[in-house]
N, CA and C atoms as a LAMMPS dump frame, in Angstrom:
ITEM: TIMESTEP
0
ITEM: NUMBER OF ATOMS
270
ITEM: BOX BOUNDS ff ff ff
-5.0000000000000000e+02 5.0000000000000000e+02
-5.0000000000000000e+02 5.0000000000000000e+02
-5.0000000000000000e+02 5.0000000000000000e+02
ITEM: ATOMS id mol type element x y z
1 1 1 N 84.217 416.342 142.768
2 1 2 C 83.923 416.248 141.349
3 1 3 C 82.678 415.384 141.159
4 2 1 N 81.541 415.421 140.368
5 2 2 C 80.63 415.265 140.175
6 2 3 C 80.858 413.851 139.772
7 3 1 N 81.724 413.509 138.508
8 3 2 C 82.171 412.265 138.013
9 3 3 C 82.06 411.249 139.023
10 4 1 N 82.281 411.223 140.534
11 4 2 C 83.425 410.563 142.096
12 4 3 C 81.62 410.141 142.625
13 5 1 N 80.765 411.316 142.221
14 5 2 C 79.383 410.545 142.614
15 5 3 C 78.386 409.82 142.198
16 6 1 N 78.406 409.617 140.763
17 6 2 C 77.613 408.8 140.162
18 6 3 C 78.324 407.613 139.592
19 7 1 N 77.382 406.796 139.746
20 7 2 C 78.072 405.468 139.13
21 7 3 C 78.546 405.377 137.83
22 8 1 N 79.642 404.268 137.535
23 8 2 C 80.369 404.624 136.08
24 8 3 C 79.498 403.191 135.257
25 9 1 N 79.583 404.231 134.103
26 9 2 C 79.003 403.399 133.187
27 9 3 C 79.973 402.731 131.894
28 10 1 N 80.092 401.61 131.939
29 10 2 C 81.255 400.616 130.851
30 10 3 C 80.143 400.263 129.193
31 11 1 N 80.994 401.194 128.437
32 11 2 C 80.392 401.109 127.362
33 11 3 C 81.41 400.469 126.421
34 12 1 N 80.657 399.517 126.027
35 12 2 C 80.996 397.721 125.252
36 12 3 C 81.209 397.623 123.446
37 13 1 N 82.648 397.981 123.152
38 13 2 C 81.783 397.708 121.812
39 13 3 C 82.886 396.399 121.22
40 14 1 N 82.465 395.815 120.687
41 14 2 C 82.983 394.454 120.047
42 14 3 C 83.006 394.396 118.382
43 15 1 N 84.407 393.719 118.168
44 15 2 C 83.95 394.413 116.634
45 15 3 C 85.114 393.539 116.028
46 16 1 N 85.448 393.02 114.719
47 16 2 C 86.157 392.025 114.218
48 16 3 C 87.017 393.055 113.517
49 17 1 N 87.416 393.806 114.115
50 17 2 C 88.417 394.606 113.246
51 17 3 C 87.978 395.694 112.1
52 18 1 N 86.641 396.338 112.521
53 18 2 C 86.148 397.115 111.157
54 18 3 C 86.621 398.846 111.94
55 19 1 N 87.506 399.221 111.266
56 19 2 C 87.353 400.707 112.059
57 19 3 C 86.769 401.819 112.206
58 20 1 N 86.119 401.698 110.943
59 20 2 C 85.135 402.593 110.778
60 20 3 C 83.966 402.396 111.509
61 21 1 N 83.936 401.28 111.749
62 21 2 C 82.888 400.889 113.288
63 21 3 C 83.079 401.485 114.208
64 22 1 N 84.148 401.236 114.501
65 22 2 C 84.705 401.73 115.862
66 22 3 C 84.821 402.871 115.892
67 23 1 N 85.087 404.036 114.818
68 23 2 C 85.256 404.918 115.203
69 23 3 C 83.671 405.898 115.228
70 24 1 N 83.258 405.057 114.65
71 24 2 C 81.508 405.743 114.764
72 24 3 C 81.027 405.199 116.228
73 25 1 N 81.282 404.322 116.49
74 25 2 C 80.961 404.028 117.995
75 25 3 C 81.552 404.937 118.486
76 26 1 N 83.263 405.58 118.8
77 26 2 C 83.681 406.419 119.49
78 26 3 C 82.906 407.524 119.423
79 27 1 N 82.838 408.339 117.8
80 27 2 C 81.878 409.677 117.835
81 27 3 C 81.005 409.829 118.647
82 28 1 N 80.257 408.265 118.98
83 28 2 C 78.557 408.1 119.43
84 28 3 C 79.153 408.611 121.331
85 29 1 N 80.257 407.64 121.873
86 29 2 C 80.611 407.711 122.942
87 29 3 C 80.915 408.939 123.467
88 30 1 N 82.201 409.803 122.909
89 30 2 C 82.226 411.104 123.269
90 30 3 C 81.415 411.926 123.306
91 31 1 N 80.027 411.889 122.618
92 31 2 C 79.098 412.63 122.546
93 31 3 C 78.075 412.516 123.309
94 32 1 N 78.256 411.732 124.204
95 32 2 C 77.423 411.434 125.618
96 32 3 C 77.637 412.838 126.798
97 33 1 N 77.001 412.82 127.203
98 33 2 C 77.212 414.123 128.55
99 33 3 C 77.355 413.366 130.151
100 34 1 N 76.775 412.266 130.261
101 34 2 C 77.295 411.559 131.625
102 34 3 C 78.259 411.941 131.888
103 35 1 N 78.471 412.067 133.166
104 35 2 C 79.693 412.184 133.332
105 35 3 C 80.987 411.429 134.229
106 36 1 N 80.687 409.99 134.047
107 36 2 C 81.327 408.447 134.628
108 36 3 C 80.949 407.575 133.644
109 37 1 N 81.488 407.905 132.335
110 37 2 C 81.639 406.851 131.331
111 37 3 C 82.724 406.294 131.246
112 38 1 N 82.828 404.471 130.772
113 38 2 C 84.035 404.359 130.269
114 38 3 C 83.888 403.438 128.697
115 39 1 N 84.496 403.656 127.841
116 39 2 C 84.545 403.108 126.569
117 39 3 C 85.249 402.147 126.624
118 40 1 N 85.14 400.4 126.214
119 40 2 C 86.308 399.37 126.281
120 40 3 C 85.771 398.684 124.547
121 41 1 N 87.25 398.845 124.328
122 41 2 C 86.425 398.408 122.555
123 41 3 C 87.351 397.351 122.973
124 42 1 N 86.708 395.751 122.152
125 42 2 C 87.466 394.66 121.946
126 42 3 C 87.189 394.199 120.413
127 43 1 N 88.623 393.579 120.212
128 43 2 C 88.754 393.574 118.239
129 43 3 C 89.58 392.253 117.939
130 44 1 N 88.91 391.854 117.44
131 44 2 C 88.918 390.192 116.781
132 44 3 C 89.539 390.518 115.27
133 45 1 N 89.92 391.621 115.057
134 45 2 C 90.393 391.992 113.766
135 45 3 C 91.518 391.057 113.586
136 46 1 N 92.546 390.979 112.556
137 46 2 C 93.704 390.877 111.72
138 46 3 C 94.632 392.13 112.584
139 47 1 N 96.003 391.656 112.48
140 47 2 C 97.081 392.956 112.95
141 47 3 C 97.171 393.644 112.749
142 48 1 N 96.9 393.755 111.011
143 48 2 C 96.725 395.725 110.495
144 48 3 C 96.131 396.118 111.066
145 49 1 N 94.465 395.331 110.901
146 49 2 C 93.373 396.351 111.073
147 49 3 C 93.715 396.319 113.369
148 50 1 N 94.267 395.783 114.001
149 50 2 C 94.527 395.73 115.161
150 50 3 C 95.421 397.124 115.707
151 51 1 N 96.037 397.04 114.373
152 51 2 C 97.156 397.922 114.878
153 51 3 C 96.544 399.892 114.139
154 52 1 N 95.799 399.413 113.47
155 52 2 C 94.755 400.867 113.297
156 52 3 C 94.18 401.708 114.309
157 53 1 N 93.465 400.465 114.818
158 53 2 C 92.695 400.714 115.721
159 53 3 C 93.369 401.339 117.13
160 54 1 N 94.367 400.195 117.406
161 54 2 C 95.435 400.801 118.968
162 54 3 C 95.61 401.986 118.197
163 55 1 N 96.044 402.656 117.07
164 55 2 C 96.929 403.817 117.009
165 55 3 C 95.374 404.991 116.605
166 56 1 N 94.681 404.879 116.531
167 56 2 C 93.359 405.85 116.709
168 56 3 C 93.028 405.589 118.147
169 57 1 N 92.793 404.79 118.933
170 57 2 C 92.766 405.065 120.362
171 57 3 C 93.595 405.726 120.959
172 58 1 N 95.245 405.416 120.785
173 58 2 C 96.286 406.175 121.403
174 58 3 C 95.874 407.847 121.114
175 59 1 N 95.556 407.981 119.684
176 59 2 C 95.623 409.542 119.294
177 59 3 C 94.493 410.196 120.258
178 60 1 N 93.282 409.587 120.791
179 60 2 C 92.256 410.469 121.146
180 60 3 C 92.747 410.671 123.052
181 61 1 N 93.932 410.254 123.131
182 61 2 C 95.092 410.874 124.367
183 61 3 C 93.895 410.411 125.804
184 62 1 N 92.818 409.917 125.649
185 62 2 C 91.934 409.702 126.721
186 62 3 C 92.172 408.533 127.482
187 63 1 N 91.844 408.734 129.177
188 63 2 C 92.117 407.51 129.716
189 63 3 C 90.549 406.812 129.826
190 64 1 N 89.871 406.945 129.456
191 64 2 C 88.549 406.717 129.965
192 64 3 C 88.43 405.639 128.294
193 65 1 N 89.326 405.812 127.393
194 65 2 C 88.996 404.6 126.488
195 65 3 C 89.983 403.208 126.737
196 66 1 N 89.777 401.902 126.436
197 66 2 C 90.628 400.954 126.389
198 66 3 C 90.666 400.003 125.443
199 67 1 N 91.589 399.561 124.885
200 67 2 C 91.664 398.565 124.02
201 67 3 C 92.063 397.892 124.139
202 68 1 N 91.016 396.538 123.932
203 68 2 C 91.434 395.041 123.639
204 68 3 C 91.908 394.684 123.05
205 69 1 N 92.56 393.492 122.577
206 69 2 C 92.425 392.308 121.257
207 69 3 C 92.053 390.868 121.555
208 70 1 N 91.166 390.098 121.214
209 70 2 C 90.916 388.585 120.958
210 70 3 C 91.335 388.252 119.964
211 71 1 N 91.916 386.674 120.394
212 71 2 C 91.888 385.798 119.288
213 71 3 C 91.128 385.615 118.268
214 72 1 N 91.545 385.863 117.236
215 72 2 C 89.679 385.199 116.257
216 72 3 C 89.175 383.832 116.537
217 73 1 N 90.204 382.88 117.179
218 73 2 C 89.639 381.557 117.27
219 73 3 C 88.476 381.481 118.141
220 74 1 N 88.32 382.354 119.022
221 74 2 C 87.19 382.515 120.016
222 74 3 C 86.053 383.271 119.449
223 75 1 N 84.911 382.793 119.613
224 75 2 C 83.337 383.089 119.043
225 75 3 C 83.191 384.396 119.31
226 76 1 N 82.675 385.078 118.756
227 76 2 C 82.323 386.661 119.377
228 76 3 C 81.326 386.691 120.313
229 77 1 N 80.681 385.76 120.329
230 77 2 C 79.724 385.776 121.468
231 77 3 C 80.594 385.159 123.102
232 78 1 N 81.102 384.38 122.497
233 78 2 C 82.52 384.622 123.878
234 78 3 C 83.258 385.548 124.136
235 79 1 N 83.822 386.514 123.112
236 79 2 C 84.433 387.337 123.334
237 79 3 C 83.36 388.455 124.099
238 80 1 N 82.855 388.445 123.915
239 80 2 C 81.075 389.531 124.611
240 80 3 C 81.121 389.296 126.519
241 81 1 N 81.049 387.841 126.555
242 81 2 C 80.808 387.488 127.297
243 81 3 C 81.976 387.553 128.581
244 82 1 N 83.536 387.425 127.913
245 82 2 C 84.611 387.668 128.583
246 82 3 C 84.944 389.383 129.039
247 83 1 N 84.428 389.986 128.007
248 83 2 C 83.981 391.091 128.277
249 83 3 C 83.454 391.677 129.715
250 84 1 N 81.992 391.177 129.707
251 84 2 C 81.51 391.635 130.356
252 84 3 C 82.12 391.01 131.802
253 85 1 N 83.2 389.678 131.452
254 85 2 C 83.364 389.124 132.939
255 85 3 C 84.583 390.266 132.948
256 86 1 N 85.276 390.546 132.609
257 86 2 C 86.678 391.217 132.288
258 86 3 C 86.198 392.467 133.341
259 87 1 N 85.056 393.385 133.027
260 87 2 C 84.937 394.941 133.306
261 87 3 C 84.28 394.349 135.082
262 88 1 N 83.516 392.911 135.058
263 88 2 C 82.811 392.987 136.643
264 88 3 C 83.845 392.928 138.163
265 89 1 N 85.105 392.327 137.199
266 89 2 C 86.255 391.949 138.27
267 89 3 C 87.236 393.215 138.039
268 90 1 N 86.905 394.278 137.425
269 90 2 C 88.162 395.307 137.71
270 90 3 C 87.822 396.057 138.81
């Protein structure tokens, strides 16, 4: 499979709980043609808007997306940063 030979690419999106963000980021993501992408959204949101979000990820049935949650007490520029340590050690 073509996917098994090119390197995978971790696409980052960070977001305080807006879903309509996120889900325009997703549109943007699926609409890529690479073919070793992975989508990791992390969300500093509130529980509603937390629990929106898990249940629009669950629906798009894909393993190639993942969802986070952070604390809000942590800076978003930390949360960025845990991020990127999060995806170098998997």
């Amino acid at each position: 499979m073509i996917r098994d030979l090119v390197p995978k690419i971790s696409c980052v999106t960070v977001t305080t709980g807006r879903v309509d963000h996120v889900k325009n980021s997703t549109r943007c993501y699926l609409s890529q043609t690479y073919p070793n992408l992975e989508l990791v959204i992390l969300s500093q949101g509130d529980d509603e808007a937390n629990a929106s979000l898990s249940a629009y990820v669950d629906s798009l049935g894909r393993d190639d997306i993942m969802f986070l949650t952070a604390p809000s007490t942590l800076a978003l520029g930390l949360c960025e940063t845990l991020h990127v340590s999060w995806l170098k050690v998997r």
